[in-house]
N, C-alpha and C positions, 0 to 999 in steps of 0.2 A: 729666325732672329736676324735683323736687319743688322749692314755693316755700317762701322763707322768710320769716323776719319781717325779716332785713336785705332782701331782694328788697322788699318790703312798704317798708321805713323809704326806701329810695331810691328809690320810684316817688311818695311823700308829699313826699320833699322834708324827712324828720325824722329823726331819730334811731333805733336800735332802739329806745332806753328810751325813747324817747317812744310809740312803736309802742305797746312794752309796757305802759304804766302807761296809755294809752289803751284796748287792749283788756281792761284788768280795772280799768275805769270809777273812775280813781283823779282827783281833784280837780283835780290841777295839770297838764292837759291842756283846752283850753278847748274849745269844744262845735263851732267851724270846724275845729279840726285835727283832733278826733277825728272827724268826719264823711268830712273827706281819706282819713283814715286807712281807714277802712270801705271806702270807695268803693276806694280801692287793693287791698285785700282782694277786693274783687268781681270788677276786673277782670283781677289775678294768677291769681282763681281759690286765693287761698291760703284754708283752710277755720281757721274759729278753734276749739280747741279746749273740750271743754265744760266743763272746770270754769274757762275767761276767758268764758264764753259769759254765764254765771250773771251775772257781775258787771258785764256791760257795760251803759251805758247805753241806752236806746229811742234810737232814730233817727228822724230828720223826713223821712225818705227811703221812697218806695213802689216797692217792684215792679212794676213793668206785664210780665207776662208774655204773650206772646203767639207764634201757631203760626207767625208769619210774616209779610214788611212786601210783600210784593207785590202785593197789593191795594188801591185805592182807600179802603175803608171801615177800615182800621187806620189811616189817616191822621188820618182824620176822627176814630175814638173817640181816639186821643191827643192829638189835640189839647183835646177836650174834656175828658179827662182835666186836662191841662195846665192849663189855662183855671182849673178852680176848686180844685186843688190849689196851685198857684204864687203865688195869692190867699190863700191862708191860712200859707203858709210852709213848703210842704209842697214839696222838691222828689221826681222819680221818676229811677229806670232801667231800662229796656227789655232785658229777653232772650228768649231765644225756644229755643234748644236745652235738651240734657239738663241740663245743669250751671246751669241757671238755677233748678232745685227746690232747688239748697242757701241758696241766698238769701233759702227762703221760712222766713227764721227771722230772732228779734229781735234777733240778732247785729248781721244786718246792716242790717235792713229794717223799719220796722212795723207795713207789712202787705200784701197783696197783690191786683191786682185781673187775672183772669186770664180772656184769652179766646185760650184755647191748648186747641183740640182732639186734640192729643195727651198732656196733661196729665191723669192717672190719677183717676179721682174719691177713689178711697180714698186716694194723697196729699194728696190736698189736705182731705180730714177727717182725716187725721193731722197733717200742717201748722200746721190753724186751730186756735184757741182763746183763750181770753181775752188773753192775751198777745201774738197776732198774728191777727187777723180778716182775713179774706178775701170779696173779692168776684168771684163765678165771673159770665160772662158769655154762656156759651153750652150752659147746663144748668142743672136742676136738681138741688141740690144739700142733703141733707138734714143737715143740723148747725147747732146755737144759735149757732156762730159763724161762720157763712157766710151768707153775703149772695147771694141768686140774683136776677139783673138779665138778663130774659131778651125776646126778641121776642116778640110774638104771633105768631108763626108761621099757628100754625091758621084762626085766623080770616082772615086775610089770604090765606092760599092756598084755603082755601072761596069766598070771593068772585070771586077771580080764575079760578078754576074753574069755577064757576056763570056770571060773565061770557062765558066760552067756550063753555060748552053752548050758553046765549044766544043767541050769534052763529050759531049752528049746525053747530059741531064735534062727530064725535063719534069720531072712529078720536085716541087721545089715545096719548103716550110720553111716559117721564118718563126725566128724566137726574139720576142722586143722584149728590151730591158723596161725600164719604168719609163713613162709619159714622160719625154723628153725631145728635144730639135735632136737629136742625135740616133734616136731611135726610131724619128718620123723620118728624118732624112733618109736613114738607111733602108727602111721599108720602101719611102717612096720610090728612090733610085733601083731598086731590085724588080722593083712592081712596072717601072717604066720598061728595062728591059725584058723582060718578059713578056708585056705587051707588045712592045717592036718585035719578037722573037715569033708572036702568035703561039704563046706557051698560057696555059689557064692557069692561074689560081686562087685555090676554095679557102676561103674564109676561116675553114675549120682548120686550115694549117695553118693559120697566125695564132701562135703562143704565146703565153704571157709570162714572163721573168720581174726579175730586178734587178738585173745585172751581176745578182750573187750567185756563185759554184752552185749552193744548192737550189737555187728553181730553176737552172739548168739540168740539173740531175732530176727536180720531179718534173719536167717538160718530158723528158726522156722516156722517163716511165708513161708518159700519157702513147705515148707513140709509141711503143712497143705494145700495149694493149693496144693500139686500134688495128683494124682488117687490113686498110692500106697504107703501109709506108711510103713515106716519100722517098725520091733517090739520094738527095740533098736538104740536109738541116741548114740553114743559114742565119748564126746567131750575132746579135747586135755586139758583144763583146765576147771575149777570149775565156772572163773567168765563167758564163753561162755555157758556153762551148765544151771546155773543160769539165762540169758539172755530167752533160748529156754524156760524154766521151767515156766515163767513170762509168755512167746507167749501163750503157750500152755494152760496154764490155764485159760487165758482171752476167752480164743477160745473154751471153755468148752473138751479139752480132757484129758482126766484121768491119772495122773500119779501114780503108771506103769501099770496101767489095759490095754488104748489104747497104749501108747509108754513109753519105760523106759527106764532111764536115768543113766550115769555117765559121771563122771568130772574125773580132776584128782588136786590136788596140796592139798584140804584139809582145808578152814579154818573154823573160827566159826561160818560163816554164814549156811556153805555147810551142818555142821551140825544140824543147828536149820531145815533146810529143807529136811532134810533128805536123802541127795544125798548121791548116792555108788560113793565110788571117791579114789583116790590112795591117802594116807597121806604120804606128804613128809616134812622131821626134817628138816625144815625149818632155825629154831633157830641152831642148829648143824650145819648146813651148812656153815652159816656165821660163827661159832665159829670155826670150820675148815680152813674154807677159812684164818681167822686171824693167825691163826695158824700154817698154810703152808709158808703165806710169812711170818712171820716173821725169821721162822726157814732158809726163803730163804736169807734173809737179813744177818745171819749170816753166808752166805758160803755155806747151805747146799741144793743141786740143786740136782735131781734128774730125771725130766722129766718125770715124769709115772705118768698117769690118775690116780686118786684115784673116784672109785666108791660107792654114798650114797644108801644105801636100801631104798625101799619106800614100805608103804605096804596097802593090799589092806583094805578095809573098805565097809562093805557089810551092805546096808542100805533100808528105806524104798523105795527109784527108781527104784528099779529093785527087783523082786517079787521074792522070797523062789523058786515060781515053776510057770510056764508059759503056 
């Protein structure tokens, strides 16, 4: 059953005609109830139509779009999100499914910072534009009104890589999250030093995850039934690490005497377990991300990737010396 604008005026607490003369940005609506009014719109899910679209006024309200709250590190960047938006006057709202790209518009929103890997790149360059700037968070992203706020990935998984050989690893597996810049970069960077190192690796030890605990745990399980274990798992994130570390333990193998482990992204769990894992400023991220579009909102567009450091963290998974 489709919404309407009385569905809309009773979940505000207004009127239709105030509904109305709010959505086609008419004066005698003051800037608290037309914002009610939006926000009711968002979560009806009722879509405004575009010739009230033209006339509505900007919103002081941000999209945080993102792939999903089950993780640690979405915590942390909203918060930091939060932090220096909520400081300027600036509040947000959170979604995550399909129906949250209608929002990426001035109707509702003024503008958007998204770390939603299932979110399409060529939406979101259709999306942005002077009128509504976007800051993408887990790509890069090529348009004068997008903002790309991404990890150093590379550098951070070369290190940790090289730390490994180090130690004197050299039968290596890697577990990729879902088809992502984040999980090609990490592969790549591992796969380069390896190469420099003149260390092989077989195809068959590239695993396939999604970044969630449990295809960590069934990865784990594929590797302890096979003949040859590797010395070192090397997985794209903390909570797929986590997942193997849970298999592995149940299965009596020793972490990291039979196989050692890292993650990567870093949170308080990773540390109670003591994983080598990349710690990436999570919290900083999101206070950046806030930070970029707002400066975008004022005019100031630049279109250049901004690069976070991430750094390594050397723990009990992976052993001093091998």
């Amino acid at each position: 059953m489709s919404v309407t604008i009385i569905d809309v005026a009773k979940a505000a607490g207004v009127s239709p005609a105030t509904v109305s003369n709010a959505l086609n940005g008419r004066r005698n609506v003051s800037e608290e109830t037309a914002e009610n009014i939006r926000l009711a719109c968002l979560r009806l899910g009722y879509h405004i139509p575009e010739d009230k679209r033209r006339g509505s006024r900007q919103s002081n309200t941000i999209l945080v779009d993102m792939s999903g709250f089950d993780r640690e590190y979405c915590l942390s960047v909203i918060n930091g999100i939060s932090d220096y938006a909520s400081a300027r006057g600036y509040g947000f709202i959170i979604g995550s499914d399909d129906s949250s790209e209608h929002f990426m518009d001035p109707a509702y929103t003024c503008g958007c910072i998204t770390l939603n890997m299932h979110r399409r790149t060529e939406l979101i360059v259709d999306k942005a534009g002077a009128d509504y700037p976007i800051v993408v968070m887990d790509r890069v992203v090529e348009s004068q009104w997008v903002k790309s706020l991404i990890v150093n990935n590379y550098d951070a998984m070369c290190e940790l890589t090289e730390g490994l050989v180090s130690r004197g690893y050299r039968r290596f597996a890697f577990l990729g999250g879902a088809d992502t810049d984040d999980t090609r970069t990490r592969f790549s960077a591992m796969r380069y030093v390896l190469e420099k190192s003149h260390i092989g690796f077989s195809d068959d030890n590239y695993l396939l995850g999604d970044f969630g605990e449990s295809s960590g745990y069934r990865a784990a399980q594929l590797i302890i039934l096979s003949e040859n274990h590797p010395d070192v798992l090397m997985c794209a994130n903390d909570s797929m690490a986590i997942g193997a570390m849970k298999a592995f333990k149940e299965n009596g193998i020793r972490i990291p005497d039979d196989i050692a482990m890292t993650g990567f992204d870093d949170g308080r769990l990773s540390e109670m377990l003591g994983l080598t894992t990349v710690a990436i400023p999570n919290y900083e991220r999101g206070y950046l991300a806030a930070q970029f579009l707002i400066r975008m909102l004022s005019g100031s567009f630049d279109g250049k990737a901004f690069k976070v450091a991430a750094k390594v963290r050397w723990r009990q998974t992976a052993a001093s010396t091998f």
